[in-house]
N, C-alpha and C positions, 0 to 999 in steps of 0.2 A: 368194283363193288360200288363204289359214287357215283360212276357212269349210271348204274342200274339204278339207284336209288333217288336219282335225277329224271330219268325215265319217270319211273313210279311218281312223282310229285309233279312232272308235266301231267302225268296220266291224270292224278290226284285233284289238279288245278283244275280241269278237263269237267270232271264232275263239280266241281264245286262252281265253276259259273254255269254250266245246268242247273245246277239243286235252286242256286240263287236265281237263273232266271225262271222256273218256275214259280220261284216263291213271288219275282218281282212281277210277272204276270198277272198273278193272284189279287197281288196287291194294287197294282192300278184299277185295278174293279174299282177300288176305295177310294182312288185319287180322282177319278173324272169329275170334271168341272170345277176343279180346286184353279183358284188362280195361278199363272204364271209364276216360277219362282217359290212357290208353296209348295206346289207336288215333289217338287224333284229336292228338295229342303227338307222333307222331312218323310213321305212313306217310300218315294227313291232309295231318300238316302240309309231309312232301316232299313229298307231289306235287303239292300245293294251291302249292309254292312253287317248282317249279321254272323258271315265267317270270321272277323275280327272277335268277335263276342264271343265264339267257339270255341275257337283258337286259345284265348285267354283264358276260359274255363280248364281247358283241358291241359293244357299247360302248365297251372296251378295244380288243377287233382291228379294230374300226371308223376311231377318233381316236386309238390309239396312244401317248397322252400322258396325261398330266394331269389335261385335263378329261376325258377319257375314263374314266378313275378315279372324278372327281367326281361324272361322271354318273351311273355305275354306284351310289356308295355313298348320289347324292342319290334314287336311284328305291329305293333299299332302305329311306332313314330315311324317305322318306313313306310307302312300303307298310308299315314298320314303324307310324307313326302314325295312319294309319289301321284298321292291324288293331287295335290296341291302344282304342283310341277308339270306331271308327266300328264295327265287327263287332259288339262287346259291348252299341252302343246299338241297332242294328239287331235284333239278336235279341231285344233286351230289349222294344224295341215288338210285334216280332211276339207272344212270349209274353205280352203283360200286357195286347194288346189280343185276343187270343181266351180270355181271365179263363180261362187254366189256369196255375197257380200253380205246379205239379209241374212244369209247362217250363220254368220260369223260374229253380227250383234250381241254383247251382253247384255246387261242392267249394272250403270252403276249403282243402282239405287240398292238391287239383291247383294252387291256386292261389299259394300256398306255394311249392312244390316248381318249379312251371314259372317262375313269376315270380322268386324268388332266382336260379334260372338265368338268367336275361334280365337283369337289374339286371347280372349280374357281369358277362357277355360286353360290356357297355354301360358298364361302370367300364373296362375293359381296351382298348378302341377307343378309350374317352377316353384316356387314356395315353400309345396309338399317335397318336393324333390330336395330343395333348401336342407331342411329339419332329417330327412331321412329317416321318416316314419309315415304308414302308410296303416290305418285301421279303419273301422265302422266308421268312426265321426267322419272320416277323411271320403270314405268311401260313398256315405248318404251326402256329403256335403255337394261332390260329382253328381248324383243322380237327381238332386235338388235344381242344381245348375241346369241340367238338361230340361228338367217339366218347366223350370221357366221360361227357355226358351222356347219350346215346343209351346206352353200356352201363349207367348207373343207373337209365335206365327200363325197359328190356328185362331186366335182372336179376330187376325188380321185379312182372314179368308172370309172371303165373299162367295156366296151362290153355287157352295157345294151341293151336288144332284146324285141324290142318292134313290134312284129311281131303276136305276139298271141293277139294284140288290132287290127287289122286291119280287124276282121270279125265284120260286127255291130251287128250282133245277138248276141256277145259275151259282146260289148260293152252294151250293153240294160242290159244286164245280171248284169251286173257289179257293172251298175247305180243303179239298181231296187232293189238289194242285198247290196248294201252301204246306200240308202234312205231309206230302211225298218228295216235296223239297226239303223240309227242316230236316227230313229222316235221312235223306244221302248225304245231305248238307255236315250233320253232325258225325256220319262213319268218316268220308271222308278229310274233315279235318283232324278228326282222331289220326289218319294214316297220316297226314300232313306235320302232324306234331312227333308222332315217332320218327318219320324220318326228318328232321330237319335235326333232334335227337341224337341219329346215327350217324349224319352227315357231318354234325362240330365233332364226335367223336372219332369218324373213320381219319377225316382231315385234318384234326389239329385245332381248329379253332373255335374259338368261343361262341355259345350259344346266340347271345346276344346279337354278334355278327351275320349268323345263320338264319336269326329269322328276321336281322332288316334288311335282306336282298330277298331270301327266299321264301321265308313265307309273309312277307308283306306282299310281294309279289303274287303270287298265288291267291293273297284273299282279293286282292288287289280287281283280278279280272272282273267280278260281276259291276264294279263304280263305273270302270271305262266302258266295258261294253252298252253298258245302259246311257251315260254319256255321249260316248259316239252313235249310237241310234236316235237320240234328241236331237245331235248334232245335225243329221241328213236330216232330220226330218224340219228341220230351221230351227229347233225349240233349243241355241245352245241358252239361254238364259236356265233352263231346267236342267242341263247338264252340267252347268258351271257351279248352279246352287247344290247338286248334288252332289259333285265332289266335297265342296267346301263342308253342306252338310253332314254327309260321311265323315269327314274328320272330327265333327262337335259329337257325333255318334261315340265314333269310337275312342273319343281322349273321357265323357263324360259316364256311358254306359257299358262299353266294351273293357273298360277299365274298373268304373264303381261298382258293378255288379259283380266281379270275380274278387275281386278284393273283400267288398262288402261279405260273400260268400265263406270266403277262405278267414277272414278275421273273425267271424263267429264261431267257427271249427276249431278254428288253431291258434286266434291270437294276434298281435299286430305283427306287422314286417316291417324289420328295422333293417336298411340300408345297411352296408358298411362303407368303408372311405372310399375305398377305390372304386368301388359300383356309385357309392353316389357320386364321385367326379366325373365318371365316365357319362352315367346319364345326363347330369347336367352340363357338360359338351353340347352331347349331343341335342339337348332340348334344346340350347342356345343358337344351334344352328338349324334347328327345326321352325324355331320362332322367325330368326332371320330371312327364310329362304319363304315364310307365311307373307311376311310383310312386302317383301318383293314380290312375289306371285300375283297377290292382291294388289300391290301398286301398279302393277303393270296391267292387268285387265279393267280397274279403276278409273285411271286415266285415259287409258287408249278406248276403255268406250265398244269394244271392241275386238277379239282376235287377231292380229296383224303378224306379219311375217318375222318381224324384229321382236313379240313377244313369245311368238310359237318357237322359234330358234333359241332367246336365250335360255325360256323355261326348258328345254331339251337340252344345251350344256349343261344347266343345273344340274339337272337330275343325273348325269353321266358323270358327272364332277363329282355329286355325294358317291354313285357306286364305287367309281375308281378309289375314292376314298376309303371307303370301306375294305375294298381288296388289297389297295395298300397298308392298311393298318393291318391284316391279317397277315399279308404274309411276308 
């Protein structure tokens, strides 16, 4: 029965970096002519993230509680771990093994700038995580965080060309390719949240753990595959900001919106000990594994083979992790 319901969420997964790459599609209409390091920071990295924002919706209206919460923030800090980790190692093989060196180029400067963002949004859920209470104040206070950073980037763009919208047959196009994304986008993480659901249930183990391998995993697909096509195409500066920006996505909006959601309905969510010890673990080790990821591509200036290798035992070091604390 797991086997099958494994199937089903490969299948699952399947659709949902379709759904997102139409949506992603759609949405570089919007991005052309955005500088370097802008596109992929922030209309990338929305729509590349809008399965996390899903995900955590449905999850919430789904379980109503608690773990519904947990689950929600445990598929964001594994897509967060992942993106941070696995994308940047990913790309860094593809670039180093077709020996073009100019693909393999970062920005320290994007790296700076995206990554201080990320490190704060990640000191300030610690915090929340701290107190172990999670309401509106908490929740507008995340989505505050994000329009300021969004208006630091977008202040910071130059010589956006908005000229390829001015055809409406293009615009039609655009709509009809973005609306037919959001709509499989949103069936399929509904199936994505009931089985991950059935899967802590058939197997034994805690929610929490189910959805930071497998449905981070799973929303995970549409960040990398849009990264790795920046990556061939030389633009990994656009793929590295997108990953990172994904994660200010999903720890500010993927988070403050369903919360913000759910505490007007029902009320705040109050932690309890053992869920907030466990979270703040794992947050601790989420922050950890940021500041390395980002020292390493900071410094090196770079992709190189000693960061594309160690960011890949990271990430295989948290999973085993995870499978040893399960079972």
């Amino acid at each position: 029965m797991i086997w099958m319901l494994l199937l089903g969420i490969a299948l699952t997964s399947w659709l949902i970096w379709l759904s997102s790459e139409w949506i992603s599609r759609g949405a570089e209409y919007l991005g052309r002519g955005w500088n370097p390091g802008i596109r992929g920071a922030t209309i990338s990295a929305i729509s590349s993230s809008l399965p996390e924002l899903f995900v955590a919706l449905i999850f919430l209206n789904v379980l109503s509680d608690v773990e519904g919460f947990v689950g929600g923030l445990s598929t964001m800090t594994g897509s967060a771990i992942f993106n941070i980790l696995l994308i940047p190692s990913l790309m860094g093989f593809v670039a180093l093994t077709a020996q073009k060196t100019k693909k393999s180029v970062v920005s320290s400067r994007v790296i700076l700038r995206d990554g201080s963002w990320l490190i704060g949004i990640q000191i300030i859920i610690l915090g929340l995580l701290w107190r172990g209470v999670f309401g509106a104040i908490e929740a507008s206070g995340l989505l505050l965080y994000y329009a300021l950073y969004m208006r630091r980037l977008v202040t910071s763009n130059k010589g956006r060309n908005l000229d390829v919208l001015k055809s409406r047959e293009l615009q039609l196009k655009v709509i009809r390719m973005i609306g037919a994304g959001v709509l499989v986008l949103g069936v399929s993480c509904f199936v994505l949240v009931e089985g991950c659901v059935r899967i802590s249930q058939l197997a034994g183990w805690s929610l929490s753990a189910t959805a930071l391998i497998v449905a981070a995993a799973a929303t995970s697909l549409p960040d990398t595959f849009i990264s790795l096509r920046d990556c061939v195409k030389g633009a990994s500066v656009e793929g590295v900001s997108n990953a990172i920006g994904s994660n200010i996505f999903d720890l500010c909006v993927a988070l403050g919106l369903p919360v913000l959601i759910y505490s007007l309905m029902y009320g705040q969510i109050h932690l309890d000990p053992t869920t907030q010890e466990m979270l703040i673990r794992l947050w601790f080790f989420m922050m950890g594994v940021t500041v390395i990821a980002c020292s390493v591509l900071y410094f090196g200036k770079r992709l190189t083979w000693f960061g594309t290798i160690a960011l890949m035992v990271l990430y295989l070091g948290f999973v085993g992790s995870v499978f040893a604390g399960v079972w």
